[in-house]
C-alpha positions as CSV (number, residue, x, y, z in Angstrom):
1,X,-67.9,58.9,-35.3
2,X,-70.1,55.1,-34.4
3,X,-71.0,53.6,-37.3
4,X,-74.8,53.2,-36.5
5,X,-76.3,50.5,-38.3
6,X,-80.5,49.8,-38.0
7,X,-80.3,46.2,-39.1
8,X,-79.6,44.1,-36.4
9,X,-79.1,40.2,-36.2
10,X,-82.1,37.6,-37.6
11,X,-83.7,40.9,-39.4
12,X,-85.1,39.5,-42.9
13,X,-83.7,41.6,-45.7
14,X,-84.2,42.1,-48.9
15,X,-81.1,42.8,-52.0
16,X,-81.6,46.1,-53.6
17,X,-78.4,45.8,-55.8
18,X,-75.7,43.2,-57.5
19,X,-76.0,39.7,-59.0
20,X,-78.4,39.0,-55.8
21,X,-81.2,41.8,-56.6
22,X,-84.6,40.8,-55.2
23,X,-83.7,37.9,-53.0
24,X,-84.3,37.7,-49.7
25,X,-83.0,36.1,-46.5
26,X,-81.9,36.5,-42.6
27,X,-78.6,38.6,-41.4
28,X,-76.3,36.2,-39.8
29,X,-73.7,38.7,-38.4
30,X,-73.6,42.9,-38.3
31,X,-70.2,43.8,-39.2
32,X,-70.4,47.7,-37.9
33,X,-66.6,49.0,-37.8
34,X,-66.8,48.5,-41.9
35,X,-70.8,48.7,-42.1
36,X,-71.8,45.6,-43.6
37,X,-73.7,42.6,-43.1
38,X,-73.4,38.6,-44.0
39,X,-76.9,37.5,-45.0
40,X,-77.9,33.6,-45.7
41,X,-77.6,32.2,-49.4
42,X,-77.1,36.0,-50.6
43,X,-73.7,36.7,-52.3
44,X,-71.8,32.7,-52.2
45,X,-68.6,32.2,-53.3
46,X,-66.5,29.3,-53.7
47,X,-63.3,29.2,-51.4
48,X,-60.7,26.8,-52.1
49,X,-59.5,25.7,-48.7
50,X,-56.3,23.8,-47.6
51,X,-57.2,20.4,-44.9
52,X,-56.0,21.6,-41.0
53,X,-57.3,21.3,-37.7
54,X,-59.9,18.9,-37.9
55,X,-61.3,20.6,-41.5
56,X,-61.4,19.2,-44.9
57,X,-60.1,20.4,-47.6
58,X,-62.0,21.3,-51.3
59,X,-64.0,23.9,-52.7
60,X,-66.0,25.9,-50.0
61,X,-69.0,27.5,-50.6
62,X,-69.0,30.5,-48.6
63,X,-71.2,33.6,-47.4
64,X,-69.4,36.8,-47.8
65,X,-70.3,40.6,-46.4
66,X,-72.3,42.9,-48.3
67,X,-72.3,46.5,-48.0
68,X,-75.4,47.8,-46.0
69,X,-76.6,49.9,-48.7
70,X,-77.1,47.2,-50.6
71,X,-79.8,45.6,-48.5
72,X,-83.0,47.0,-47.4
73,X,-85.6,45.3,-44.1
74,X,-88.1,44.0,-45.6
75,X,-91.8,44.5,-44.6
76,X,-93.9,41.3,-45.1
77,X,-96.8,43.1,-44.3
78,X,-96.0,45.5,-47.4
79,X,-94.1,43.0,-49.5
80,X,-91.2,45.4,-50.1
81,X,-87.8,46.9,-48.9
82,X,-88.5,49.8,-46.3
83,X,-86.3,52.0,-44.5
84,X,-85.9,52.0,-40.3
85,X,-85.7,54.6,-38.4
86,X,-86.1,55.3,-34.4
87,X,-88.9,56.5,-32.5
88,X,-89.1,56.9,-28.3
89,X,-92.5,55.4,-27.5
90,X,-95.0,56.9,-23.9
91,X,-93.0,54.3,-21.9
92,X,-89.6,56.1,-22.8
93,X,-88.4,53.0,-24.5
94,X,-86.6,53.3,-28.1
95,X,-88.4,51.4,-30.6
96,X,-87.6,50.6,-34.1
97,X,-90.2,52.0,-37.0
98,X,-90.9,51.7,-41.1
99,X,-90.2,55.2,-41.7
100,X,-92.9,55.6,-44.5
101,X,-95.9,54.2,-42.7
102,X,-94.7,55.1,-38.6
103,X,-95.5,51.7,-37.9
104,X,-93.2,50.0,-35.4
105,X,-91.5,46.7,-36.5
């Protein structure tokens, strides 16, 4: 079975769980085969990398994949988290929606 994921790339998300709860920011990459998803500023760590290939070396700070249940699309209209979910509009076209209020996003 596809792992389907709704969130796609330059969605703004918010955290609903870990050390990151609440914040907010843009998916950078979809990582589907293990379904999750590098946001910006959200879940840093510090790499310690070795010099090579035109890199220096020294403590990296470094974006790392969280799972996407953790994250939620967040509605600026409502100010919150919402759900997506999938809706064929008149035109035949398959649009994304907020599953609570039917709007499309």
């Amino acid at each position: 079975m596809k792992n389907k994921i709704k969130l796609k790339k330059g969605d703004e998300v918010i955290v609903l769980t870990g050390k990151d709860k609440g914040k907010k920011g843009k998916i950078v990459r979809v990582i589907p085969d293990i379904r999750k998803v590098v946001v910006t500023d959200i879940n840093k760590y510090k790499k310690h990398q070795k010099p090579g290939n035109n890199e220096p070396g020294g403590i990296i700070e470094k974006d790392m994949p969280l799972h996407v249940s953790n994250v939620a699309f967040f509605d600026s209209k409502e100010n919150k988290g919402v759900r997506v979910g999938y809706r064929i509009n008149k035109d035949g076209k398959k649009i994304r929606i907020n599953k609570k209020s039917e709007k499309e996003i």
